[in-house]
N, C-alpha and C positions, 0 to 999 in steps of 0.2 A: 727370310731374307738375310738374317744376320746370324750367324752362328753362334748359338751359346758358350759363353765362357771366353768368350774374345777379347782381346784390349788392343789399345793401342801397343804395346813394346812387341806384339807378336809377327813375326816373320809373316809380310803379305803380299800375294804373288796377285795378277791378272785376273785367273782362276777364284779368284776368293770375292771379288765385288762383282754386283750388276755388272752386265754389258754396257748397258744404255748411259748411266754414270761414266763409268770409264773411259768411253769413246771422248764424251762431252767434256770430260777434264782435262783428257788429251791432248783433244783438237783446244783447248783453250791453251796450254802449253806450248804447244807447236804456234798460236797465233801470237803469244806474247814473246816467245823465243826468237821468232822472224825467222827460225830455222829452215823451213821448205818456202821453195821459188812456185808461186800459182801461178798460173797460165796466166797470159795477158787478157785470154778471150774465155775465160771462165764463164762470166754473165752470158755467152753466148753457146757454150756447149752444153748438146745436149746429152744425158748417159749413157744413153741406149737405141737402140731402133724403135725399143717397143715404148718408147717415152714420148710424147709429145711437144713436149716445151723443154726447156732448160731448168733445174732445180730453182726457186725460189729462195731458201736459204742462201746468202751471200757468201757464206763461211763455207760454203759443202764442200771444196774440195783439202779444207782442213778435218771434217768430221770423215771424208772419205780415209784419206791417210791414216786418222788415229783408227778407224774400223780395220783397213788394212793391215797395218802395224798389229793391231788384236789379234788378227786373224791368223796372222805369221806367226806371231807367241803361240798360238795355240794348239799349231799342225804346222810347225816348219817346214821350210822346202817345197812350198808353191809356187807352181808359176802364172805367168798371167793369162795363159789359158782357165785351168784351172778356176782362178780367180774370179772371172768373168763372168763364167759361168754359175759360180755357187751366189754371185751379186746381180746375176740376172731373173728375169720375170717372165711374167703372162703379157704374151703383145694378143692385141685384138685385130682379129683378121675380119672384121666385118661380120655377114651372115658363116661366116666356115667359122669351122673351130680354130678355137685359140692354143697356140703351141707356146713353149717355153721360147724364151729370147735373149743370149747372151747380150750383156754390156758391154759398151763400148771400152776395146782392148789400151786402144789409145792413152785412156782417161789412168787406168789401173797404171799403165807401164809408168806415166808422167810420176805418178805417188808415189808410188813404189820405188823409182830413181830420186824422187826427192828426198825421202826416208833414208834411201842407201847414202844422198850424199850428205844429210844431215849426223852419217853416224849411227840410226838408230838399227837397219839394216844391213846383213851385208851377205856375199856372195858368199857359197857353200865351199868351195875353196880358198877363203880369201885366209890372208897369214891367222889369224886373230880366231879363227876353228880348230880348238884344240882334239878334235874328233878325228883329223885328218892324219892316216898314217901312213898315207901312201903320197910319197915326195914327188912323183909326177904330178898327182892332180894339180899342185899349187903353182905349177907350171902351164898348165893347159888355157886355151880361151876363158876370159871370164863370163860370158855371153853366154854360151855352154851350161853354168853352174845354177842354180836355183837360189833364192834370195832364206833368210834365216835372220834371226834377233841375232845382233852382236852384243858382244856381253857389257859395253856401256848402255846400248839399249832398254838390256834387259835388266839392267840396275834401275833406267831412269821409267821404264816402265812399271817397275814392282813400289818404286817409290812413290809413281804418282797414286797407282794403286793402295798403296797405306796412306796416301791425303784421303783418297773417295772413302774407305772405310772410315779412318777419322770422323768425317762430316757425316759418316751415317749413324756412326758412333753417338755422335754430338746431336743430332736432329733426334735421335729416340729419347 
């Protein structure tokens, strides 16, 4: 779980903690920060087709975003198709076989907007993409472009990421 030879002063990215950690320190981040706007009718949405109810966790569309956010670190340049799909499931079709069932595209776009307008995300053309070397694109619709870590993001991501290590650090 933990790499040998590790401490704390070492450079730590995303990539270097659990998943499951990280989302949850995240989303705890995002909920003391009051950084992203949740839906009025969260308690009432449900994920997916293939879902029945509405998530039970009260927080989930905070643990959705930090999942999200991971997920952008990790394969930039997703869109909410995409998305949907790698966060969808098995729907149950009764007696027939059961098929794969995208998520509700809605729910990703809300996150993902929220993300983008807290800073942590941002458009693949947007000024702050030093990748960009072609002076049209930053000109072009932003709608057009796919979402990416902006690099405050990716500061405040790799930092909370050396908290979680810390604490795993400290718990062994």
């Amino acid at each position: 779980l933990i790499m040998l030879g590790r401490n704390n002063e070492d450079f730590v990215s995303v990539k270097d903690v659990p998943a499951w950690d990280f989302i949850v320190a995240f989303a705890d981040h995002l909920k003391k920060q009051n950084s992203i706007a949740v839906p009025e009718n969260s308690d009432l949405i449900k994920t997916g087709k293939h879902k029945e109810l509405s998530p039970y966790h009260e927080d989930w569309f905070y643990i959705r975003a930090a999942s999200l956010a991971r997920k952008v670190y990790l394969r930039p340049r997703l869109g909410v198709g995409r998305l949907t799909h790698i966060y969808g499931g098995k729907q149950n079709n009764g007696y027939r076989r059961s098929h794969h069932a995208k998520v509700a595209g809605g729910n990703m776009r809300r996150a993902l907007q929220a993300l983008e307008a807290a800073g942590i995300l941002m458009r693949q053309n947007d000024k702050r993409n030093k990748s960009i070397h072609n002076p049209h694109i930053a000109s072009e619709e932003p709608k057009l472009f796919r979402r990416m870590v902006s690099p405050e993001g990716q500061r405040t991501l790799n930092e909370i990421a050396k908290g979680v290590l810390a604490n795993l650090i400290a718990k062994r």
